[in-house]
C-alpha positions as CSV (number, residue, x, y, z in Angstrom):
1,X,85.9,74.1,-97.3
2,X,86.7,77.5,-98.3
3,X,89.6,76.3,-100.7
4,X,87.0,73.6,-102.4
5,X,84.4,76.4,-103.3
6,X,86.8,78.2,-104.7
7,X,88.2,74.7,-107.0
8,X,84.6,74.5,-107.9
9,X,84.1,78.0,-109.0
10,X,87.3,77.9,-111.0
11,X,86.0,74.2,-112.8
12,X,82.6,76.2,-113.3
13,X,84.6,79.5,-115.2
14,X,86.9,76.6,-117.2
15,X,83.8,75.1,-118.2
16,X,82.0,78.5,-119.0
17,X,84.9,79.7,-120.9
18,X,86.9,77.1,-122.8
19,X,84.8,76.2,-126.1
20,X,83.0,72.6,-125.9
21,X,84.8,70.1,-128.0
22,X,82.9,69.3,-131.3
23,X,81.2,65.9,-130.7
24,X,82.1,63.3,-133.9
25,X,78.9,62.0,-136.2
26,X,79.0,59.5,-138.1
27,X,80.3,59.4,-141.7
28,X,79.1,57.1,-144.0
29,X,80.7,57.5,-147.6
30,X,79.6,55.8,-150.7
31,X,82.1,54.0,-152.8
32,X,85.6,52.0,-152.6
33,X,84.8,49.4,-154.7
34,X,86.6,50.6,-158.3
35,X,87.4,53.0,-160.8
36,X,85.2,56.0,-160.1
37,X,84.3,55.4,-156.9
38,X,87.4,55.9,-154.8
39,X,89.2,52.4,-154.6
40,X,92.8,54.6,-154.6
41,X,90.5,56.9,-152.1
42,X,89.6,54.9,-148.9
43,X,92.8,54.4,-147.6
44,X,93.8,58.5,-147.9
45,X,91.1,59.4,-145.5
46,X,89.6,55.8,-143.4
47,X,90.2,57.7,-140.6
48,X,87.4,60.2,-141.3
49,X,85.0,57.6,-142.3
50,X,82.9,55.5,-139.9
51,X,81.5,53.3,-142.3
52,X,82.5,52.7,-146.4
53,X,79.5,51.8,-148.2
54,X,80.3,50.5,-151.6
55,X,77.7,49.6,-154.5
56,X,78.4,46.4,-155.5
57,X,75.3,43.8,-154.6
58,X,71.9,43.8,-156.9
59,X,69.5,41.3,-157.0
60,X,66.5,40.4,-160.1
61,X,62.8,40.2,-159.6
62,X,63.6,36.2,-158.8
63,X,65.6,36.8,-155.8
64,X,68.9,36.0,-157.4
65,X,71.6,38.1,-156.4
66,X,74.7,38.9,-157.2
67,X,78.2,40.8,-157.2
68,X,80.7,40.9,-154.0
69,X,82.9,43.5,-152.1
70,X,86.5,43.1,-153.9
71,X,88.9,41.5,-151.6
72,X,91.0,44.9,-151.6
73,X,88.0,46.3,-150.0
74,X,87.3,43.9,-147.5
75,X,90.9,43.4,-146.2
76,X,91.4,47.9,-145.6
77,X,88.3,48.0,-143.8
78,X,89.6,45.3,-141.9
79,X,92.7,47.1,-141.3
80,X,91.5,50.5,-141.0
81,X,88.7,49.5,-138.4
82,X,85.9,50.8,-140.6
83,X,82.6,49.7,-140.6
84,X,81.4,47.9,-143.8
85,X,77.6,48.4,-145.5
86,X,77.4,47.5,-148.7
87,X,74.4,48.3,-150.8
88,X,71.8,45.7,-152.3
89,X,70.0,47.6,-155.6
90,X,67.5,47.0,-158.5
91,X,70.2,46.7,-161.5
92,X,69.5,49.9,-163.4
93,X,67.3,50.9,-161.2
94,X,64.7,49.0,-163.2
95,X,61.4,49.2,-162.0
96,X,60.1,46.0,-163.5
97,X,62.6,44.2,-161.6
98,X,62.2,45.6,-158.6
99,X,58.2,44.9,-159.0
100,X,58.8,41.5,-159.5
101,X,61.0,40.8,-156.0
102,X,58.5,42.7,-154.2
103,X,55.6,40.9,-154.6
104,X,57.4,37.8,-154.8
105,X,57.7,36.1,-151.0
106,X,59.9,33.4,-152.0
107,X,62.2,35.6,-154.3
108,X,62.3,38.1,-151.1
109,X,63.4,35.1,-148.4
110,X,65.7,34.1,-151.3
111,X,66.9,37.3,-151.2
112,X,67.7,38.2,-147.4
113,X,69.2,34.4,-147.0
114,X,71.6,35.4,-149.0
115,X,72.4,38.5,-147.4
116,X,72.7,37.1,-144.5
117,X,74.8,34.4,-145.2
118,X,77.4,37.1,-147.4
119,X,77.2,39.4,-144.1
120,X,78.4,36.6,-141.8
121,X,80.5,35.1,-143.9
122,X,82.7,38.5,-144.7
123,X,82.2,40.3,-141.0
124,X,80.0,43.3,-142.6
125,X,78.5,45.5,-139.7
126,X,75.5,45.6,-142.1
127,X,73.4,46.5,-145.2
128,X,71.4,49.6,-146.8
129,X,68.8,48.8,-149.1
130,X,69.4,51.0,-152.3
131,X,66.3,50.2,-154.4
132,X,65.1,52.9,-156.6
133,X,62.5,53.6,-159.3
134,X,59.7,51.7,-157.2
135,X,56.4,52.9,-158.0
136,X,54.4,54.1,-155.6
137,X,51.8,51.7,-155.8
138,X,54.6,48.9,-154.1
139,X,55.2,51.3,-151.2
140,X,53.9,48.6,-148.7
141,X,55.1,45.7,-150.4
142,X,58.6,47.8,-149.9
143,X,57.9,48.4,-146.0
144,X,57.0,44.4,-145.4
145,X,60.1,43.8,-147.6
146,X,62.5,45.9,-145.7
147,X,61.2,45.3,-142.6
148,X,61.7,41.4,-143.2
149,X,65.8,41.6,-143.8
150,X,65.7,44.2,-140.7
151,X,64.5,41.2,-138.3
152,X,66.9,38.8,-140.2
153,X,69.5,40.9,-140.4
154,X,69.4,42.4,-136.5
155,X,69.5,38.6,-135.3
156,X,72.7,37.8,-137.3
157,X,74.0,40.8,-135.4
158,X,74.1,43.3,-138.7
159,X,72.3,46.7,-139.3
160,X,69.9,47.5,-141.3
161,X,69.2,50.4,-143.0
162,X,67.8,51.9,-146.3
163,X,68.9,55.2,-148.8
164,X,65.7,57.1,-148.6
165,X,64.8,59.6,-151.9
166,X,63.2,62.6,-150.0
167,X,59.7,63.8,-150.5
168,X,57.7,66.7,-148.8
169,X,54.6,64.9,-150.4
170,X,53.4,67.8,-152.9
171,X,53.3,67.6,-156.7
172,X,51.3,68.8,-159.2
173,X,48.4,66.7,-160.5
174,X,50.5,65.9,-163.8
175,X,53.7,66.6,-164.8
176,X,57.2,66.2,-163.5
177,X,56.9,66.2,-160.1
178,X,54.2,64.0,-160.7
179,X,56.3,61.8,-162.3
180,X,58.9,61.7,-159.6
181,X,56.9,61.3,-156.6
182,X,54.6,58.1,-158.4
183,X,58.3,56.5,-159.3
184,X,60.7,57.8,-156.8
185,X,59.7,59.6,-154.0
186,X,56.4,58.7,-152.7
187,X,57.6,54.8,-152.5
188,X,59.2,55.2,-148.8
189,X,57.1,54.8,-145.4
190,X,60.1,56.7,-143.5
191,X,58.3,56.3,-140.4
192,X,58.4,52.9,-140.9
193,X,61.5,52.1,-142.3
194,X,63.2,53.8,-139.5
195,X,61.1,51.9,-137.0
196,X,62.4,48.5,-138.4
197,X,65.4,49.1,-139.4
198,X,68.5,50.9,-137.6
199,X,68.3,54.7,-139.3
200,X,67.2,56.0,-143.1
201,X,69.9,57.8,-145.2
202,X,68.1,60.7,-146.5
203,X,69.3,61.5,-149.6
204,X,68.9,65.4,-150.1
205,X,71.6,65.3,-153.0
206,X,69.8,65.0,-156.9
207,X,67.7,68.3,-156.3
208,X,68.6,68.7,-160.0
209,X,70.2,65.7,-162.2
210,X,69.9,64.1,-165.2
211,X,66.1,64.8,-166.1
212,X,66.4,68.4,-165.2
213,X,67.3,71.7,-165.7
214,X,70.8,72.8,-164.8
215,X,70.1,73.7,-160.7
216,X,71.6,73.2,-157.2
217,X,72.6,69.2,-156.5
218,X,71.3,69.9,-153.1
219,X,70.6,73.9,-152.2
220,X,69.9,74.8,-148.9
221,X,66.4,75.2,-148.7
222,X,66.1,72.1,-150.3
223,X,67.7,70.3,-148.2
224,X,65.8,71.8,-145.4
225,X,62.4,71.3,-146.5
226,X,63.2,67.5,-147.0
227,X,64.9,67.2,-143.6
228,X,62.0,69.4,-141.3
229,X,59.5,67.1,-143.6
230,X,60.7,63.9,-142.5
231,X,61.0,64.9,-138.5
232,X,57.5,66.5,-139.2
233,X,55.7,62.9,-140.1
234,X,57.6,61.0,-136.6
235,X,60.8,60.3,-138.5
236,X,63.4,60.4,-135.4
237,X,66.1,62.6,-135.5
238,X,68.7,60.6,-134.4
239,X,67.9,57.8,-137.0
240,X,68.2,60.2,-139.9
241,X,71.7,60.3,-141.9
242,X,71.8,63.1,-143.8
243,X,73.0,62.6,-147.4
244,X,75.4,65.1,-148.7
245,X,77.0,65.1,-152.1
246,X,80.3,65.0,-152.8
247,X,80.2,65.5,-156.7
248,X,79.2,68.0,-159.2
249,X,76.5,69.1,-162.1
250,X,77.2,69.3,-165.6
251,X,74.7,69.9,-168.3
252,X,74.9,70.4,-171.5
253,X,73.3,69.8,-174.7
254,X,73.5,66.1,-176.9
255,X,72.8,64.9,-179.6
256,X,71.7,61.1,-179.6
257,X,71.9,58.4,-182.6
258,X,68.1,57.7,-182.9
259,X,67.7,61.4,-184.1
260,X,66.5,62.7,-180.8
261,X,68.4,66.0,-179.0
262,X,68.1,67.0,-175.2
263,X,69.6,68.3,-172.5
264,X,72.3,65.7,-170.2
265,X,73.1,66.1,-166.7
266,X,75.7,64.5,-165.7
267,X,77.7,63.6,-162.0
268,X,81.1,64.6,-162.8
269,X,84.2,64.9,-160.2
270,X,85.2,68.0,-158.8
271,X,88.3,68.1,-160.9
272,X,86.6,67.8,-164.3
273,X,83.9,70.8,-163.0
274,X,87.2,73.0,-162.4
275,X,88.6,72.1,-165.4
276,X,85.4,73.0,-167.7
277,X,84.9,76.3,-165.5
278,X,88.6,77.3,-166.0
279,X,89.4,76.0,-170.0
280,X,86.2,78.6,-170.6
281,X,87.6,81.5,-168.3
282,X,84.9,81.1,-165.7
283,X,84.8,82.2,-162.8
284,X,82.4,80.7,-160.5
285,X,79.2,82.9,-159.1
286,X,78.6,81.7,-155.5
287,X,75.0,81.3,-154.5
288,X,74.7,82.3,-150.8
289,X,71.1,81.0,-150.4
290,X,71.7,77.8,-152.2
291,X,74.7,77.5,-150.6
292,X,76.4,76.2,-153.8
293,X,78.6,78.2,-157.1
294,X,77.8,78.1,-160.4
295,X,79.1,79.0,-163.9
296,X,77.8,79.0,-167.3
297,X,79.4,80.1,-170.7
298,X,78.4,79.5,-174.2
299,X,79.5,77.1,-176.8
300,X,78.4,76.9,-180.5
301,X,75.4,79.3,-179.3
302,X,74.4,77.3,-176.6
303,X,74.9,77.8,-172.8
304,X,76.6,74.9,-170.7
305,X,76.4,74.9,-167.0
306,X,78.3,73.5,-164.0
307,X,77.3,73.5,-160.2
308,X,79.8,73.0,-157.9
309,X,80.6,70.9,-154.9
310,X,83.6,72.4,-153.3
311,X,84.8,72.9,-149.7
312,X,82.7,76.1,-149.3
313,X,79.5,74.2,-150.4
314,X,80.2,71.2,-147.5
315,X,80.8,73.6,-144.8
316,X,77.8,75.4,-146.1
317,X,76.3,72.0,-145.5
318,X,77.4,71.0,-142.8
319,X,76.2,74.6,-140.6
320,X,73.1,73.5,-141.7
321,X,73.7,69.6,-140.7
322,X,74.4,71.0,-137.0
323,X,71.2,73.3,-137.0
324,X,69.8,69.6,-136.3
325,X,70.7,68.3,-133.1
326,X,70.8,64.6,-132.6
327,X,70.7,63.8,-136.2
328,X,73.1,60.5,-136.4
329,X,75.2,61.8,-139.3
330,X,75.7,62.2,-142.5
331,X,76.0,60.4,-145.5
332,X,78.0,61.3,-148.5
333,X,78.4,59.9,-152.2
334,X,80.8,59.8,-154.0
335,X,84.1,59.0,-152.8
336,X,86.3,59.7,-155.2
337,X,84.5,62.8,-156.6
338,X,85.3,65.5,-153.9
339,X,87.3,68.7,-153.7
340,X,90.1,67.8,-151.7
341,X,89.9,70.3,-149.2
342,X,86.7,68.8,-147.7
343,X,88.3,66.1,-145.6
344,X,89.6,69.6,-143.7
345,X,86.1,70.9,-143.6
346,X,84.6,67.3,-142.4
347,X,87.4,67.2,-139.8
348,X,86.9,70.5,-138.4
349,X,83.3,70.3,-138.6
350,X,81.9,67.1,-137.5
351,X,85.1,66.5,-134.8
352,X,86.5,63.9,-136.3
């Protein structure tokens, strides 16, 4: 007896003392499909990625879709082991379109039968609904949409799940952030969409873009806000993936041929948003609180701007990612467009 108490105190320091092993999450990377989106990618890193989602499915207000994974695709995921969700979009994000399918009960049956039957037919673990642009006036219509190919999907044995644009449900009466929460943020019942269907990608990246000013692709406190918002209205935790970027800002100003001049902001790849920074002897000014580097510089009088996704931005990241226990895991886009050197953050972080 004597010698077993003292086995079980020894098991109890062991257990005390050696550090717990880091439990994997789920990785879910966008892409694989082509040029620009990591088709020379995938196979480099499969075994860091759970599932490979690649954009390649979109459907019109009629119910017709269209595209397929490239055989390429379909045969490494077979060979690899990884999970395959593709996505199913509004082309262009058109918001006509997408108006149209909605309110449309044969287009939307037209619609999931066909997902159904491509799911089966090429062995995909599932689906994520990637529509975008919906006004906020279809917001049910989405819900009863959604939650239709969830019950279709679940009984063919797929998942179902939908890339969320994050809202903390405050904007100004008029203005820009009225403008993106009528047409892109206030469109999602997450509470309901997690309900039906098997977890939400939240999709804290595109903080700043296109239609903005240069700023964080997805600072910190950003990406906090939207996250404690969504647990805040009954969202579970462990049915939120959280979306991480892999790319970077640029913005600069054009010039465009029907006269008019603006700023862009474009996704670039981490290699291009090195190259600008060092061909104009930048350094890069890391933002602690953001949780992000940036660098600016002037060019014929005017300044141009990168933010940067690097290494120390994901594991910036992803200590934030883990002061969220239970979330499911994280989703990333764009493979393809990362610093290298984040597959060893991903893999010392996330236990992989």
């Amino acid at each position: 007896m004597r010698s077993f108490l003292r086995f079980l105190s020894i098991a109890f320091l062991m257990s005390v003392l050696v550090p717990a092993k880091v439990m994997a999450q789920e990785v879910i990377v966008y892409g694989g499909s082509g040029s620009g989106r990591g088709a020379d990618e995938f196979l480099k890193h499969a075994s860091q990625i759970d599932v490979i989602s690649p954009q390649v499915y979109k459907v019109d207000s009629l119910g017709v879709a269209s595209g397929g994974v490239p055989e390429r695709l379909l045969r490494e995921a077979r060979e690899s082991n990884t999970h395959l969700m593709p996505l199913i979009m509004n082309p262009g994000f058109d918001q006509h379109h997408i108006h149209g399918l909605l309110n449309n009960p044969d287009a939307r049956k037209k619609t999931i039968d066909f997902m159904v039957k491509e799911g089966v037919e090429n062995g995909f673990w599932g689906w994520q609904f990637d529509f975008e642009n919906v006004h906020s006036s279809d917001r049910d219509a989405f819900t009863v949409f959604f939650q239709e190919a969830a019950h279709a999907l679940h009984a063919a044995g797929m998942t179902a799940s939908v890339a969320v644009v994050p809202t903390n449900d405050v904007a100004e009466e008029k203005g820009f952030s009225r403008y993106m929460q009528d047409n892109w943020r206030g469109n999602f019942d997450m509470v309901a969409l997690a309900e039906a269907g098997d977890f939400i990608s939240l999709m804290t990246y595109a903080q700043h873009g296109g239609p903005t000013a240069p700023g964080p692709i997805a600072g910190l406190p950003w990406m906090k806000e939207m996250l404690e918002y969504a647990l805040s209205i009954g969202v579970p935790v462990e049915k939120i993936s959280l979306g991480l970027p892999f790319y970077s800002g640029y913005w600069y100003p054009d010039y465009f041929s029907n006269g008019t001049a603006r700023v862009r902001g474009n996704e670039i790849q981490f290699s291009k948003a090195s190259e600008l920074l060092a061909a104009n002897k930048v350094e890069p000014i890391w933002l602690a609180e953001q949780g992000v580097s940036y660098g600016f510089w002037q060019q014929f009088g005017v300044f141009h701007w990168v933010f940067l996704e690097n290494a120390r931005s994901m594991q910036a990241k992803l200590d934030l990612f883990h002061q969220y226990p239970g979330l499911r895991g994280v989703s990333i886009w764009v493979l393809g467009a990362e610093d290298p050197v984040v597959w060893d953050v991903m893999k010392n972080s996330l236990g992989q």
